[in-house]
N, C-alpha and C positions, 0 to 999 in steps of 0.2 A: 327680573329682579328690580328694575328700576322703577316699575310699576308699582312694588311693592314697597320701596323705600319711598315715593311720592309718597302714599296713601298714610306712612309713618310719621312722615315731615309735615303734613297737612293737618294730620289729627293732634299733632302737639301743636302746631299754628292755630289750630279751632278752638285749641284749650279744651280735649277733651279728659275728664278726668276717670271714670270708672267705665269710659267705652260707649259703645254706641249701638241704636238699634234693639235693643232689648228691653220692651215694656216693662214694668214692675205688676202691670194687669195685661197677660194676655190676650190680645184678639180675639171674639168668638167669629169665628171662620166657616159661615154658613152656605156654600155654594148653591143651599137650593132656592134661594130667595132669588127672587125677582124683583128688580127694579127698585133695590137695597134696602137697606135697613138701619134703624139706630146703632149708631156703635155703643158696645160695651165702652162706658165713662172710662177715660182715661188709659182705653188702649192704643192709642195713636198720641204719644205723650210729646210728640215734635208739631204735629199740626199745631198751626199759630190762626188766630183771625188778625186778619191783618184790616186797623179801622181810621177812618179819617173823620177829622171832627166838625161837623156842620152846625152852623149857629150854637154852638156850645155842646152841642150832644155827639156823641162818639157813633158811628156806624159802620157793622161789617162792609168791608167791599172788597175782598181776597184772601185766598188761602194762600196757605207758603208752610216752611219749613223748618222747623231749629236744627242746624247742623253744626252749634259750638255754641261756647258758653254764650257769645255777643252776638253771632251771625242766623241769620234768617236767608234763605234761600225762596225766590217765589218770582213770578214772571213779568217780564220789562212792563207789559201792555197793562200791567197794575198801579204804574207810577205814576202818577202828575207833579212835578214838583214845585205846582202853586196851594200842593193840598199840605196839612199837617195828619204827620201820622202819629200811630198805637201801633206796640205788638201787643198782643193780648195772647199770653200762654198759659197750658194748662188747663181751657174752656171744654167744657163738654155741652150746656145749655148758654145760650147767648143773648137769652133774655134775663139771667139772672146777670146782676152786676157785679156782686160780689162773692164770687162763685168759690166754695172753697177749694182752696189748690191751685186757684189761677191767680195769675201777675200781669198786670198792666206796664209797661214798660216802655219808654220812650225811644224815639231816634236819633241817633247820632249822625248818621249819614248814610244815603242815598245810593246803589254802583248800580247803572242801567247798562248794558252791553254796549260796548259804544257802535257796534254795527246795527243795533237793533232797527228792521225796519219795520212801521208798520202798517206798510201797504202789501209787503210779498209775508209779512209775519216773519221773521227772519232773526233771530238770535234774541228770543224772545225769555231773554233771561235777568235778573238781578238779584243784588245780593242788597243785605239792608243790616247795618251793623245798630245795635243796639246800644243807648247811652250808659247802658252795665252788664255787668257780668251777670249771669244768670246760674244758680246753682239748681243743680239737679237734684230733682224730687221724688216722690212715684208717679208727681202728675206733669213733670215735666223733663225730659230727658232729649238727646239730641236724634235724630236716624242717621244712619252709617251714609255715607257715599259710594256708590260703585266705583271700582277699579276703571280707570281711563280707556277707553275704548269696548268697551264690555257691551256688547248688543244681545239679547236675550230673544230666546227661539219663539217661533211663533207659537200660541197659544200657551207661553209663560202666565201663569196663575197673576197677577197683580190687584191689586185692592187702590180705588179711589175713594180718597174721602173729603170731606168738606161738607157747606152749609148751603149747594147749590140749591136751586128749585129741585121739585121733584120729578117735575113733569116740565113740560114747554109751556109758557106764560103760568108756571102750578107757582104756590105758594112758596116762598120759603122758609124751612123749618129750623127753628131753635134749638136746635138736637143735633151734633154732630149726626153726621149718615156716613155708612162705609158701602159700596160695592164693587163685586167683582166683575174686573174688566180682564178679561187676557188679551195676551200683546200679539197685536196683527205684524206680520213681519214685514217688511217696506218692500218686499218682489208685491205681495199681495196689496198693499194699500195704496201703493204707488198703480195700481191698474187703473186702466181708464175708467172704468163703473164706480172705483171707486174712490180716489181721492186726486188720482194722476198726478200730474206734475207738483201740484202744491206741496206734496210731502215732499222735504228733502232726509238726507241721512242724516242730519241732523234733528233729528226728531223721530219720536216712536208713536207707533199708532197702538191704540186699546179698545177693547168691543167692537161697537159695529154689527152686533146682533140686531139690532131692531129694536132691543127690550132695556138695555142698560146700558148709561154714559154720563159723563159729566155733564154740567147743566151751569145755568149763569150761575156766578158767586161760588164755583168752584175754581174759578181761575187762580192759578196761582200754587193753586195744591199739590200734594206728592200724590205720583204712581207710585205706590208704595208695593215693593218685591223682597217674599225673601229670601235669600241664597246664604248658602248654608248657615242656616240656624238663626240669622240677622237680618234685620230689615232695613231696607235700600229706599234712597227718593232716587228710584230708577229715571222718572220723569215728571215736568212741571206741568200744568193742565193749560195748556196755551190757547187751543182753540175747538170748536166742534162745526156742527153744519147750522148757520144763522138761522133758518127758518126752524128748526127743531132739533131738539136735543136727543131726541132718540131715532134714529135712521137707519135700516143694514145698508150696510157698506159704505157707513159715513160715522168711523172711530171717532172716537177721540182724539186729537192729538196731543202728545205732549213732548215739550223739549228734553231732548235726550241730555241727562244730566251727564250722563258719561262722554261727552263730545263736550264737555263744559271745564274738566278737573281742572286744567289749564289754567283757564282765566279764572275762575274759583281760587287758586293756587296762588294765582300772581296777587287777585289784589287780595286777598286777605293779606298775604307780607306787605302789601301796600300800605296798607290801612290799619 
C-alpha cells in the first residue's frame, strides 16, 4: 500500500493531469524488424531531444523523458553544466525546425544524482525541470513511472527509442527510431561473458542479441515497457559496449528507474 500511495503523491507532485502513459497515437509494435525501425510520428509522445546550443545553433545530444508537466527525466553522463540547454518536445523529425506539435522550451534547472560516478557509471541519473509548465497534447504527453522496486522478468518485451546512430560510426537519422529490446535479467548479464561485475542492481540490462541496441545519441532515452495497458520509462540508456553498439552479450544498459522513485520523489518536492 505505501507503494501505491507514493506513486499517488508523486503523480500529483509531477502535475500530472489526465494520466500517464497512453499515446493518443498508438505504437506500431513490429517484433519482426531487425535492427529498428522509424517510429510511427508521435507514438512515444514523452521522448524529448534534449539540445545544447553551439555557436548560435541548437544540437541534439540526448534523449530523456517527460514524466510531468515541468520534469524531464534523462541520464547524469548527458549533463555539462558549462553547456546551455533546450527540451525540445513533441519531435518526430529533427531536421525540421518547426515541426508541428513540437515545443522548444527552456531550463530552469539542472538535478544530476549527487552520487553520480563516472568512472564506475554509477547513479547515472537526472532530472531537468523545465522554465514552464507544459500542457499535454496528442504529441506531447507524460510516461507513467514504475512502482519502486519493480524489476521485470527476463525477456520482458521493452522498446528503445531515440535518434541514436544506426549502426556503429552509421549515420544518424532524423527520424525518431523505435526498437525492440527485451530485458536481460542481472543473474544473466551480470555473467562473466557478459557484462560481469559492471552491472549493478541498479541498472537493467536490454538485448544483447548481436542484432539490436541502443547506439550514441541514444543516451539518455526510455526503455520504454508496458504493464498493464501503460507505458513505463522502465529504464534510462546509460551505457553500451564502446567499440560497438551491436554485440551478443553486451546489452544495453540502462538505469533502473525503479531504484530511482526515491530521489525522483525527494527532489521534485524540492524543486
Amino acid at each position: 500500500m505505501a507503494i501505491m500511495l507514493g506513486a499517488v503523491c508523486l503523480a500529483v507532485l509531477l502535475g500530472y493531469a489526465s494520466g500517464c502513459g497512453q499515446p493518443a497515437v498508438p505504437p506500431l509494435l513490429d517484433t519482426r524488424v531487425v535492427g529498428g525501425e522509424d517510429a510511427l510520428a508521435h507514438s512515444w509522445p514523452w521522448q524529448i531531444s534534449l539540445q545544447y546550443n553551439r555557436s548560435g545553433e541548437w544540437r541534439h545530444t540526448c534523449g530523456g523523458t517527460l514524466i510531468g508537466s515541468s520534469w524531464v527525466l534523462t541520464a547524469a553522463h548527458c549533463i555539462s553544466f558549462s553547456q546551455t540547454y533546450r527540451v525540445v518536445l513533441g519531435k518526430q523529425d529533427l531536421s525540421v525546425e518547426d515541426e508541428p506539435g513540437s515545443l522548444a522550451v527552456g531550463v530552469e534547472k539542472l538535478i544530476v544524482h549527487e552520487k553520480w560516478n563516472s568512472f564506475l557509471i554509477l547513479n547515472d541519473i537526472a532530472l531537468i525541470k523545465l522554465d514552464q509548465e507544459v500542457k499535454e497534447t496528442e504529441t506531447i504527453q507524460p510516461a507513467c513511472l514504475p512502482p519502486a522496486g519493480l524489476t521485470l522478468e527476463n525477456n520482458y518485451p521493452c522498446y528503445v527509442t531515440g535518434w541514436g546512430r544506426l549502426q556503429t560510426n552509421g549515420p544518424l537519422p532524423d527520424i525518431l527510431q523505435q526498437a525492440l529490446l527485451p530485458v536481460v535479467d542481472h543473474q544473466t548479464c551480470s555473467k562473466r561473458d557478459w557484462w560481469g561485475s559492471t552491472v549493478k542492481t541498479t541498472m537493467v540490462c536490454a538485448g544483447g542479441d548481436g542484432i539490436v541496441s541502443g547506439c550514441n545519441g541514444d543516451s539518455g532515452g526510455p526503455l520504454n515497457c508496458q504493464r498493464d495497458g501503460l507505458w513505463e520509462v522502465d529504464g534510462i540508456v546509460s551505457f553500451g559496449s564502446g567499440w560497438s553498439c551491436n554485440l551478443a552479450k553486451k546489452p544495453t544498459v540502462f538505469t533502473r528507474v525503479s531504484a530511482y522513485i526515491d530521489w525522483i520523489n525527494e527532489k521534485v518536492s524540492e524543486n
